[in-house]
N, C-alpha and C positions, 0 to 999 in steps of 0.2 A: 540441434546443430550438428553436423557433420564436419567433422574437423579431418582435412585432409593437408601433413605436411602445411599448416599455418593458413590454409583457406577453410572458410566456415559457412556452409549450406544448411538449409533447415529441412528435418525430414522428423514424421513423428507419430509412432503407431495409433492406435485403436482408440484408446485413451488417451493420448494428448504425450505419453512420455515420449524419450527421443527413441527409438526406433525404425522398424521397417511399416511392416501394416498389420499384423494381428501382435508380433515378439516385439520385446523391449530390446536393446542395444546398453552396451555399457560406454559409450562415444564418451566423448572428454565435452563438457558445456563450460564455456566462458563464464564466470561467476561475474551476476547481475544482470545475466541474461535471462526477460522476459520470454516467453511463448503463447500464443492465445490458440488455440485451434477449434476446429468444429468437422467431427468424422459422423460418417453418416454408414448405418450395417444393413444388409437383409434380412427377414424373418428368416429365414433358415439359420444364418450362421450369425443369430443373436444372438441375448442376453438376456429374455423376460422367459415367461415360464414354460409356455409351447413354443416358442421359434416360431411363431404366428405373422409375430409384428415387427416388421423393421422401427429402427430410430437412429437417435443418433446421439452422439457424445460430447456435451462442452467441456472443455477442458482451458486450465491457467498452471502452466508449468514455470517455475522460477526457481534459478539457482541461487539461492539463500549465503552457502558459502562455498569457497571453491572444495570441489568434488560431490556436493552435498545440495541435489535439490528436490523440491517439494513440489508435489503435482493435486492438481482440484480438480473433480470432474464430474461431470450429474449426468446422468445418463437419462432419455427420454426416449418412449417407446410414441411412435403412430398407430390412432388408432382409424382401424379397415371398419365397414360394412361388416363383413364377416366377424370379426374378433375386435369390439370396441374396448377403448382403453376406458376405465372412468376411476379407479381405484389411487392412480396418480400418477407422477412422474417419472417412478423409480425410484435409483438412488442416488447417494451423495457419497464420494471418496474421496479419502486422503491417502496417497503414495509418497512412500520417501522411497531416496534414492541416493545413494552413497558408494563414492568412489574406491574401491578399499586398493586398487594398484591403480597408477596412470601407465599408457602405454609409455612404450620404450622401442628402440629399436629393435630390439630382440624377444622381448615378451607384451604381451596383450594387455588393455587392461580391463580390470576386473570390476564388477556394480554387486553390492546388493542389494534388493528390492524389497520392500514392505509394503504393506495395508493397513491403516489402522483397523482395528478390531472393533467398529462402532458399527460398521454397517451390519443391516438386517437381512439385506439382500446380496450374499456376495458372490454371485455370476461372474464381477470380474476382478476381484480378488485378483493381488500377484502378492505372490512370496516365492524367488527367486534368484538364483544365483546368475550374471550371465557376464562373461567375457569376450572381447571385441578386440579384430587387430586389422589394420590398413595395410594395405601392401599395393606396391606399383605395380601394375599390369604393362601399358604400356604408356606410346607419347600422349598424353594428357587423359589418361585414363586409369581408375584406383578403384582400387575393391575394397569391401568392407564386409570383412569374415565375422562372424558373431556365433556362438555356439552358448546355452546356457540350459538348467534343468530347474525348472517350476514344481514346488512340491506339493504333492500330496495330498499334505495335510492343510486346513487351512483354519484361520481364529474367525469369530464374529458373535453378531448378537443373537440367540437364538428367543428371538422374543416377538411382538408386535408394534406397528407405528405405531399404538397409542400407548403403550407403557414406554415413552421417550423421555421419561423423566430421570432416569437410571440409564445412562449414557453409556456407562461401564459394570450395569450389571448384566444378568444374565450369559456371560462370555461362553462361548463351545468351541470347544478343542475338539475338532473329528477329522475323517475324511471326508474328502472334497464329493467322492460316489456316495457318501451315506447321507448327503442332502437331498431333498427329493425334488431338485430342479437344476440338476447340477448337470455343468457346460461343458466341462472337462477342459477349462479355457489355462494351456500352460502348465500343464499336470504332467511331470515328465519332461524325458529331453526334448528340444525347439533350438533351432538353429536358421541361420539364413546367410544370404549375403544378398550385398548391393554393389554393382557399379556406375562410376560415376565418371560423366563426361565434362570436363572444363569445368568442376562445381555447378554447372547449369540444368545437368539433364541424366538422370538415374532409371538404370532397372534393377527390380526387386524380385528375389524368388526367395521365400521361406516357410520351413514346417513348424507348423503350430504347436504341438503335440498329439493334433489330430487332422489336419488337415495342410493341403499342399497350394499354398496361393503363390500369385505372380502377379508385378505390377510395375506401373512406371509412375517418376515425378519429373516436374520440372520447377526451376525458379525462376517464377513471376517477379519483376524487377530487383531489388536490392533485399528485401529481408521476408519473401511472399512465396511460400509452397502449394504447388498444388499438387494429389495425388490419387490413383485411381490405382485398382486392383479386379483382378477375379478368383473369387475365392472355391478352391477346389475345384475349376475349370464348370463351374457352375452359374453363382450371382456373384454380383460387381459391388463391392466396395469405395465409394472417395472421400475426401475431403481437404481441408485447406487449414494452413496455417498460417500466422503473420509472427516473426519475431525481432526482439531490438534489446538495444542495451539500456538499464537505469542507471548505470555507470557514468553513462555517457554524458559529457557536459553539452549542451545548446551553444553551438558559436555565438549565434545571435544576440542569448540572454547576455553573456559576459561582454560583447563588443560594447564598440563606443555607437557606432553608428557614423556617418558621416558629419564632417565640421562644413558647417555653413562658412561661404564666402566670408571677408568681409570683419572676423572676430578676431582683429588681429592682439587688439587693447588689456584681452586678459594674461595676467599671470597668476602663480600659485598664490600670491598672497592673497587674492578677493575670490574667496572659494564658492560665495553666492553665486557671483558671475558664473564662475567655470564652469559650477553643477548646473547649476537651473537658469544660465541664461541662455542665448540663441548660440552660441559655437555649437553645439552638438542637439540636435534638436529630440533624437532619442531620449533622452536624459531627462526631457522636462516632465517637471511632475514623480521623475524617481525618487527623488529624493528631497525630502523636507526637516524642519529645522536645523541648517546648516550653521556651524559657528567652526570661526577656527581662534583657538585657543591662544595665550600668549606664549605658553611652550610648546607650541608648531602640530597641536593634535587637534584634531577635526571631527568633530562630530556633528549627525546625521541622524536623519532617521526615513526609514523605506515601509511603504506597507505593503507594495506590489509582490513581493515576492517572499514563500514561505522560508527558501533557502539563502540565508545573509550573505552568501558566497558571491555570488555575482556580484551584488553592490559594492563589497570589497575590493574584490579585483579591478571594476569598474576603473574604483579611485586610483588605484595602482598606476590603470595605466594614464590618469588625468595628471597625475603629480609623481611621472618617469624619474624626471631628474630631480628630485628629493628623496633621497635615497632613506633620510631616516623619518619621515612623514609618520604618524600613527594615527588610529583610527580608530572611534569609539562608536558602534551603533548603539541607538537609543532603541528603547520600547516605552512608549506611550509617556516618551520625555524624560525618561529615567536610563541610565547610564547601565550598557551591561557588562563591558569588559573594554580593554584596550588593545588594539592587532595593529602588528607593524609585520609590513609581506618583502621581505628581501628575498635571499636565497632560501629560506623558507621562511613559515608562518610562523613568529610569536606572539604570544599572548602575553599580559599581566594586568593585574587587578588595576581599577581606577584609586588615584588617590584620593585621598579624601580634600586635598585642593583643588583639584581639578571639580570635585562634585560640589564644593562651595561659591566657586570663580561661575558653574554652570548654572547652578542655582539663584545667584544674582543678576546673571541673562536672563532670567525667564520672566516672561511679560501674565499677564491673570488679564483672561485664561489664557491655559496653554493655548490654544485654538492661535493664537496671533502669535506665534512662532512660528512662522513659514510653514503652518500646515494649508493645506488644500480643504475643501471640503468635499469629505471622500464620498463616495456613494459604491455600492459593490451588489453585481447578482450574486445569491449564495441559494445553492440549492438543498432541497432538504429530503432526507429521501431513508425511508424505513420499509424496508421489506419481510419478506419470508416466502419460503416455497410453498405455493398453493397445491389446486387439485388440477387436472390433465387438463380441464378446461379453462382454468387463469391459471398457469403456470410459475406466475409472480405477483400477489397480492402487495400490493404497497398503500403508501400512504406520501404521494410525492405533492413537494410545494413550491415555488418559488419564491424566493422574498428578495425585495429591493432595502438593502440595509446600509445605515449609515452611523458615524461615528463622530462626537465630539470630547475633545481634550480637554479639560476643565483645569484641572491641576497638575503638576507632573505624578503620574502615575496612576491620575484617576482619568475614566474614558463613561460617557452613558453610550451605549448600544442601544439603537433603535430603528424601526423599518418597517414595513409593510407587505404582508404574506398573502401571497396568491397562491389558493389550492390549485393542482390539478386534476389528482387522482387519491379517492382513498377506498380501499377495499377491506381495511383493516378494522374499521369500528364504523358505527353510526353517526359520528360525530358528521356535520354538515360541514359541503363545501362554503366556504362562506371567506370572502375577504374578510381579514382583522390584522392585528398590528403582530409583529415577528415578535420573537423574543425581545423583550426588553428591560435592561439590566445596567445598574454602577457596579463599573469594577473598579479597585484600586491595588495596582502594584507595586511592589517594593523589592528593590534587591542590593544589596550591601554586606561585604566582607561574609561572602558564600551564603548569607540567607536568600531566601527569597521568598516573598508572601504575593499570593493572589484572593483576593478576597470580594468578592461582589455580592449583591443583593437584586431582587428584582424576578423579572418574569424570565424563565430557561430555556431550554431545550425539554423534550417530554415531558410537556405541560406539567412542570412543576414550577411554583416558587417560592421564595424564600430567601436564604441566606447558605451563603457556602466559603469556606475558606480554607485555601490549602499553603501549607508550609514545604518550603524542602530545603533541607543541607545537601548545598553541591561545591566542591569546587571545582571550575568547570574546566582544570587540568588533570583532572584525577577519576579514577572510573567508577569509586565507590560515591551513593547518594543517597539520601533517606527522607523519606517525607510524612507528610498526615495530611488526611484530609478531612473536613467536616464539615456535615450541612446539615439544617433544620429546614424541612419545604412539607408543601402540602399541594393536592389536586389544583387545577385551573384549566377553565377551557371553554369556546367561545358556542353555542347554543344558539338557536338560529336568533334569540332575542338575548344581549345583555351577558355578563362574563357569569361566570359558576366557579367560585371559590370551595375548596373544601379547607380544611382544620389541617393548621401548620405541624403536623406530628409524626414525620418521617424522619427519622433518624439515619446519617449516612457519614460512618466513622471507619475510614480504612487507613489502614501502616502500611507501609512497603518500603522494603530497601533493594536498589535496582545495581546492577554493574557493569561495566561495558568494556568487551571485552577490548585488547590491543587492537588487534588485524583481523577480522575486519571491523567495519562499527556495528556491532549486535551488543544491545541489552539484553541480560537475563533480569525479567524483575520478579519478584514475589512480593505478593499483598494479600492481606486478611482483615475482616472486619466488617460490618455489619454494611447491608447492603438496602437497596429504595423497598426493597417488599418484605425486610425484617429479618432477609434470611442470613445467617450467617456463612462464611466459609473464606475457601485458601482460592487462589488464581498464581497462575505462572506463566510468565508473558516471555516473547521472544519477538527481540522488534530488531528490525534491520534498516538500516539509515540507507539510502542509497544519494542519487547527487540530489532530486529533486521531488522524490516520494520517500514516504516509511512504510514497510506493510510490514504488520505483526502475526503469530500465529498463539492461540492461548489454550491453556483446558483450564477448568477450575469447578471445584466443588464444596456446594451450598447445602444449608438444610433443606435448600429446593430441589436436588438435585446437582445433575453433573452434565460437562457441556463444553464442548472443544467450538473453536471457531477462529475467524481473522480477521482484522480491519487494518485499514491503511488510511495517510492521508496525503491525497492529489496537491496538485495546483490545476488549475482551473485556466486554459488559454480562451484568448488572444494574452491576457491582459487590461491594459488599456482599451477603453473602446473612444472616448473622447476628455479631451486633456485641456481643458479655458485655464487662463490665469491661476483662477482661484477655486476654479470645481474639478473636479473629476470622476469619470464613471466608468469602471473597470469590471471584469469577472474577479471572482473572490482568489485570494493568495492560497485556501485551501480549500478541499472539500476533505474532510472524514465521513470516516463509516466501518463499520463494525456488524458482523455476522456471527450468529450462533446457530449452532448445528439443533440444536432443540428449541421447538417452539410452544407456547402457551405455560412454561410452569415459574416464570419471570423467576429466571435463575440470574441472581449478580447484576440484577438491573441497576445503571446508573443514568442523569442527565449531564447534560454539557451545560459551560459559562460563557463559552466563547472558546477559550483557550481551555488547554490542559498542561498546568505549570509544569511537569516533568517533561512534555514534548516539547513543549517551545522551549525551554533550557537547552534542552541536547543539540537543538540545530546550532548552539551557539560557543558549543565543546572544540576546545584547538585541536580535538584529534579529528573531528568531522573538518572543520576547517578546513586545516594541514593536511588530511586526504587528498581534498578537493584540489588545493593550493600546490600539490606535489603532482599531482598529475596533469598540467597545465604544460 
């Protein structure tokens, strides 16, 4: 992002960071601003061993907190006739990026640049100091001066793809020349400028530390770069970005939607009506078992959406003029807290009359409490980076899954799985049933228990149950988890059970910070393949995703990586009375940077009791709530 005087254009070098075209930039990025890009290089002024073979670059740049973002990015060579690629894709990096000065009127500011030190291949390494400052030229035109010095020296693995089980061993400390395929990419001073026309339309000239390129960009609609170069009056350089904010709230999600003619007969008191009858037709099906309380609190429950925030406010604005309304979301019929939204968001615990008054409402089974009967696509999807020719080996599925309420706080999960692809094992494509599993939840005066039995995720099953002390005002939290499971998996005849003797016993205590919402967690404790070790996770809440980044080391080894979890659009696809069939509320997923030594492997329940808790924290709330 190009931050000019409070206008913000996307431009972003080689790698995906914010930049010109080969030099990084130290520009100011809005915190929770995503970037996805894909630059494409010449074989001359590449990155693989002879400058043979052009490729090209993906890259996922996200500012994590303000000043401070973290950049992805895999590099892949083309392979010619002449110089076939077959050895693989390249490499994988991670860049940070940290703001150490914001500009000012008077002075520049200041970035400093890292690599982590995991890569084997580092062609394009940065470790860098570099400084940026804006200045009016003239009526609708700004420049953007950038000067910075790339050192020297550089860290990485000096070892082989196939000893990847030591993530962090092998480290070399040398010069950047005493590699014997070394780019010289940022070695020394590099400096450039850009200018910019109305935020729309940029020229670029900068030196590399070895070379002299010049280029233009332009922005393609609201948040779409595209940009082309020539590098040392030679080959041509381009590529494109797209960026946007996770910040940002959906108007849509939070509206009401339009009120049907005609409704004139409701008021706050018949909360059935208001929610789920025909006034607002958006509405139907959002929300199920509705009751309003004899002391004016209303409880609910949503399964469409992972972030409780919109349903919240929803009500807000359904019951304007009741100013002290309060509001209890359920989870699978159990009570999670109490939020009343004025001039800001509070919180406080459910009483224990109110969970006895709720409990004598409830009909057996749960199911005939104004639930739906849900049905949901959830996709399933494990990968790893392959070789030049499958670039991305997976093991992807689809399942039509569904859920019934039985008790409060007990659910069976159940569904039906459609392969489409697996490159990961011999296991056959073959329709068979999704995961399927009892869960039963509980949560009361800051426990909370999840406990299920049944078939998993990564063909396990068994038994699993996780505890956590939270109070979900406060940022300290601690938990346990533990599960007894064993092999399972469908053969082109009949299921294949193995012996329930997998032990899976991990601690952790997590804390979040003030401003912004990031968890730091740690956990230790035995893992699905017996290995033991530590993990330390960094999760960042945003309005409507979480994406985490971790390292952690086992007796398997060691191993950095990130997952996040989605929401899945449209939504709703079809909404009858009593059925509905929606895309799933989330999708997870989780990557590690090292493949085959199943370091810290775990399975899924459905849920992960520490995720779903946090989405339910008055400072995530109140975030959300405050910036409305």
């Amino acid at each position: 992002m190009l931050v000019i005087y409070g206008k913000v254009a996307a431009q972003s070098n080689i790698s995906g960071k914010p930049g010109l075209i080969y030099t990084p930039t130290a520009r100011y990025v809005p915190d929770g601003n995503m970037e996805i890009g894909l630059h494409f290089f010449p074989g001359k002024y590449g990155f693989n061993s002879d400058n043979q073979n052009p490729g090209r670059v993906l890259s996922m740049n996200l500012t994590v907190l303000p000043r401070f973002d973290i950049n992805i990015n895999v590099l892949q060579l083309f392979s010619t006739a002449a110089n076939p690629v077959k050895l693989g894709l390249g490499d994988r990096q991670l860049d940070f990026r940290y703001l150490l000065m914001k500009e000012s009127k008077n002075r520049p500011s200041v970035a400093f640049i890292t690599s982590t030190p995991t890569s084997i291949s580092p062609t394009l390494l940065t470790h860098a100091l570099v400084a940026t400052k804006h200045i009016h030229v003239a009526k609708q035109w700004e420049a953007e001066v950038t000067a910075g010095y790339g050192s020297p020296y550089h860290i990485y693995r000096k070892g082989s793809t196939l000893d990847n089980y030591g993530l962090f061993a092998n480290m070399a400390f040398e010069k950047k020349e005493d590699y014997a395929y070394h780019k010289r990419y940022l070695e020394g001073p590099f400096g450039g400028v850009s200018f910019t026309y109305k935020s729309k339309f940029g020229l670029m000239l900068e030196y590399d530390s070895q070379n002299i390129n010049a280029g233009v960009y332009v922005k393609a609609f609201k948040n779409w770069v595209l940009q082309a170069a020539v590098l040392n009056g030679e080959q041509i350089t381009f590529g494109s970005a797209y960026n946007f904010s996770l910040l940002k709230q959906s108007r849509r999600m939070l509206s009401l939607g339009k009120k049907q003619n005609g409704d004139n007969g409701q008021t706050p008191a018949d909360p059935q009506k208001i929610i789920i009858g025909t006034g607002y037709r958006k509405l139907r099906g959002n929300f199920e078992n509705v009751t309003l309380d004899s002391t004016g609190v209303i409880s609910y429950e949503q399964r469409l959406n992972r972030n409780p925030f919109p349903a919240l406010y929803q009500l807000k604005q359904l019951y304007a003029d009741s100013a002290d309304m309060r509001f209890v979301p359920l989870f699978q019929g159990i009570p999670i807290a109490q939020y009343k939204l004025s001039d800001k968001l509070e919180m406080s615990e459910v009483s224990q009359e109110f969970r006895e008054r709720h409990k004598m409402r409830t009909k057996f089974p749960l199911h005939r409490n104004g639930y739906s009967l849900d049905f949901w696509v959830q996709p399933y999807f494990n990968a790893i980076f392959g070789n030049f020719d499958k670039p991305v080996q997976s093991n992807t599925s689809i399942a039509i899954q569904s859920q019934i309420l039985l008790l409060p706080g007990m659910s069976l999960d159940f569904g039906i799985l459609f392969p489409i692809v697996n490159d990961l094992d011999s296991r056959p494509k073959k329709i068979r049933p999704s995961p399927v599993f009892l869960n039963q939840f509980y949560s009361k005066n800051h426990n909370h228990i999840s406990a299920s039995a049944g078939f998993f995720q990564n063909d396990q099953y068994g038994v699993n149950i996780q505890y956590r002390r939270a109070n979900l005002q406060q940022p300290w939290s601690f938990g346990v988890e533990a599960g007894l499971t064993g092999d399972y998996y469908y053969p082109d005849k009949g299921v294949y059970y193995g012996n329930m003797e997998k032990l899976l016993l991990i601690l952790d205590a997590a804390y979040l910070l003030s401003n912004p919402d990031i968890t730091f967690k740690v956990s230790a404790g035995r893992y699905l393949a017996g290995d033991t070790g530590v993990r330390l996770d960094m999760l960042r809440q945003f309005s409507n995703v979480e994406i985490g980044f971790y390292a952690m080391t086992t007796s398997n080894g060691s191993t950095i990586g990130f997952n996040f979890a989605i929401p899945l659009f449209p939504g709703k696809l079809l909404n009858g009375k009593h059925v509905r069939f929606r895309t799933s509320s989330e999708f997870p997923w989780e990557y590690n940077y090292t493949r085959g030594y199943r370091i810290g492997e775990r399975y899924r329940t459905g849920y992960q009791l520490d995720q779903k808790l946090r989405q339910y924290h008055r400072q995530y709330l109140g975030r959300q709530y405050g910036a409305k």
